[in-house]
C-alpha positions in Angstrom: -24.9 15.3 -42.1 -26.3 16.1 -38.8 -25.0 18.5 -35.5 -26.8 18.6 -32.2 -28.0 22.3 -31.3 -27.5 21.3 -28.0 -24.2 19.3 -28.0 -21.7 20.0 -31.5 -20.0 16.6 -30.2 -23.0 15.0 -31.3 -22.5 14.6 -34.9 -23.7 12.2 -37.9 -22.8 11.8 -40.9 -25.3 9.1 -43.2 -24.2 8.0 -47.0 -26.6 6.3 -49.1 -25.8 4.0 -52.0 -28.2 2.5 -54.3 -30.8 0.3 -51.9 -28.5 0.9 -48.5 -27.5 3.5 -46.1 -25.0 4.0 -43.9 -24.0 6.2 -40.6 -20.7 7.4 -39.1 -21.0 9.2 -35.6 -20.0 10.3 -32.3 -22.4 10.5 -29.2 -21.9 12.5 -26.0 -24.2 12.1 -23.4 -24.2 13.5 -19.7 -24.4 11.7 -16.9 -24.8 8.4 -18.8 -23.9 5.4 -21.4 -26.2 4.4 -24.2 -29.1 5.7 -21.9 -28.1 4.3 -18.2 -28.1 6.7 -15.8 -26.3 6.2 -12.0 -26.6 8.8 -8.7 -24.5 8.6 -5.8 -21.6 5.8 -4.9 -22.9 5.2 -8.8 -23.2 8.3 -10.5 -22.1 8.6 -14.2 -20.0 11.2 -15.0 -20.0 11.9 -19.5 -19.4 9.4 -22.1 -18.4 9.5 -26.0 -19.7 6.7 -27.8 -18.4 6.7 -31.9 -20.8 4.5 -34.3 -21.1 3.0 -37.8 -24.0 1.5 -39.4 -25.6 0.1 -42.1 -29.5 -0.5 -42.9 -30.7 -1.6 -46.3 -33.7 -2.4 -48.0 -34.4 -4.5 -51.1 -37.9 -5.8 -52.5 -39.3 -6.5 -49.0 -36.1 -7.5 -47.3 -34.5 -4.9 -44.3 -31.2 -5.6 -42.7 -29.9 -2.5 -40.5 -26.2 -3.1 -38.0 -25.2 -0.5 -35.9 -22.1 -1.0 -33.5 -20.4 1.2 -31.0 -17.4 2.0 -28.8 -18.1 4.5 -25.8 -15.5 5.4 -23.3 -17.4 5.8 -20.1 -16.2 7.9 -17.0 -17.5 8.6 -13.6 -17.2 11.4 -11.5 -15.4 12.7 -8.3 -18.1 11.2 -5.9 -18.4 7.9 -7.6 -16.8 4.6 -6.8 -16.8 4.2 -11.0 -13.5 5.7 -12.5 -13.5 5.0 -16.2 -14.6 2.3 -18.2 -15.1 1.1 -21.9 -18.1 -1.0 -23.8 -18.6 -2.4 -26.9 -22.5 -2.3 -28.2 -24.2 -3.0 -31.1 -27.8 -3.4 -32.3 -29.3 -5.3 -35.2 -32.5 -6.3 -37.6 -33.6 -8.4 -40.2 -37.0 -7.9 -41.9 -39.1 -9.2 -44.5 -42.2 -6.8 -45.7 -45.1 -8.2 -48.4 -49.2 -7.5 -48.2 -49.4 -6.1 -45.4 -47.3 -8.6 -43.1 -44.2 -8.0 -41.6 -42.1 -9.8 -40.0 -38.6 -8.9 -37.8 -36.2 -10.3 -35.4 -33.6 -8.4 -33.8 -31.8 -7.6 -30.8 -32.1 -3.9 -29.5 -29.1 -1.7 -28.6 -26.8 -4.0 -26.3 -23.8 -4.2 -24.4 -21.8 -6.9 -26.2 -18.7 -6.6 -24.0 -17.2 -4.0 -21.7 -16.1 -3.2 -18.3 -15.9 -0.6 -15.4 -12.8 0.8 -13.1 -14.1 1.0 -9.9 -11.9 1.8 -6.6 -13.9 0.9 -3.5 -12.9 1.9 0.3 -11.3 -1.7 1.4 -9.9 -0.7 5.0 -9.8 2.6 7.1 -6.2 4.2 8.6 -6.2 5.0 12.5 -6.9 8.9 11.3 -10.1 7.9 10.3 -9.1 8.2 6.2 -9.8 5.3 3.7 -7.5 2.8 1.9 -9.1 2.0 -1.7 -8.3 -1.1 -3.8 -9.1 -0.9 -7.2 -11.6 -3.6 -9.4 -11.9 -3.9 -12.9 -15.7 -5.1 -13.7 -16.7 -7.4 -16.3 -20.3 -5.8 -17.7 -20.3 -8.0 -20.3 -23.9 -10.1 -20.2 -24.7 -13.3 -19.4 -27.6 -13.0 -21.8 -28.6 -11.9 -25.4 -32.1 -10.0 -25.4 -33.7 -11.1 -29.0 -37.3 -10.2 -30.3 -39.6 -11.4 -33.5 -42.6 -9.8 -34.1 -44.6 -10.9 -37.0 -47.4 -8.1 -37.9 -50.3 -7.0 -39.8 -51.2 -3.6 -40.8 -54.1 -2.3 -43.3 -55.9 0.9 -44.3 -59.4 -0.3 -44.8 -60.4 3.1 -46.3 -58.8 6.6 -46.8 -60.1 6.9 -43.2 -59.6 4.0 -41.2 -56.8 1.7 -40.4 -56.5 -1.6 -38.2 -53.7 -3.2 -37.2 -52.4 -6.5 -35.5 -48.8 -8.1 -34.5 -47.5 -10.6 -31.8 -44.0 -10.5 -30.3 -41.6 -12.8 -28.6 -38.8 -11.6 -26.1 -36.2 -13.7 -25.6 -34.2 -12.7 -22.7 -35.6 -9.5 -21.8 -33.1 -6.8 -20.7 -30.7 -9.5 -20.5 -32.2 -11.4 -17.9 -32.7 -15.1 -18.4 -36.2 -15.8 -19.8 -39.2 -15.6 -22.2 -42.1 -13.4 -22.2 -45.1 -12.8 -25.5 -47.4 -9.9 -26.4 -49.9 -9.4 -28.7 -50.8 -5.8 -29.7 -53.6 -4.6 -31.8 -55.0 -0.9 -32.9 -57.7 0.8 -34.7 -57.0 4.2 -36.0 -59.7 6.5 -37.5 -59.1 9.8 -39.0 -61.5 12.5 -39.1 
């Protein structure tokens, strides 16, 4: 069980049970959803996200799900109004001598969509007519990684590690991109 100092709507409650554990929570954040931020004709007013998860591990294998609704308002200055988005996140694993390897998809909208009401003509008195939109935010594409890894303490001192990834649709935007990563790490 878990309360923000900061925020007591920020609250988490984990169960675990036998090789898995699972989460129940609510998010507030300021002036944002699931991280985005907006200023001016943009800006984000608070949102409330509540969550449920599950991530479990058995002899080598990992599978963790985590999905979320958040209601998402703007403020007084904004052209967005309210809005609503379905997101989830998940991972599957496998650990053994030192490999691993993963594929997932990091935290994503899955579907959603904004109320917006933009100025759409102007009165003779000089004051504005607004129509209101609703926005489909849902993506047009699924971001995906693998990353297959290596990691090994040579001595009590010294470890070396090595991995390459694969990013399929990179913040949801059509295309491919690799990386290769590698460290040393000595303790004195």
């Amino acid at each position: 069980f878990g309360i923000n100092d900061n925020n007591v709507n920020n609250v988490s409650i984990g169960y675990k049970n036998g090789t898995c554990g699972y989460t129940l929570g609510n998010m507030e954040e300021s002036n944002s959803f699931l991280g985005n931020g907006g200023s001016g004709a943009l800006e984000l007013g608070d949102s409330i996200t509540q969550y449920v998860g599950i991530n479990c591990n058995k002899q080598g294998f990992t599978f963790k799900y985590d999905i979320g609704n958040t209601n998402i308002n703007g403020t007084n200055t904004s052209i967005i109004k309210n809005g609503s988005a379905i997101s989830d996140t998940w991972k599957i694993g496998y650990t053994r001598n030192n490999w691993l390897f993963e594929i997932g998809q990091p935290l994503a909208v899955r579907s959603g969509n904004l109320n917006i009401d933009v100025a759409s003509s102007v009165n003779s008195n000089g004051s504005h007519n607004y129509s209101n939109y609703m926005i489909d935010i849902n993506p047009d594409n699924r971001h995906t990684t693998a990353n297959l890894s290596w990691n090994n303490s040579i001595t009590n001192n010294l470890n070396i590690n090595f991995g390459i990834g694969y990013d399929n649709n990179y913040a949801n935007i059509n295309g491919d991109e690799w990386n290769a990563i590698t460290g040393v790490k000595y303790v004195f």
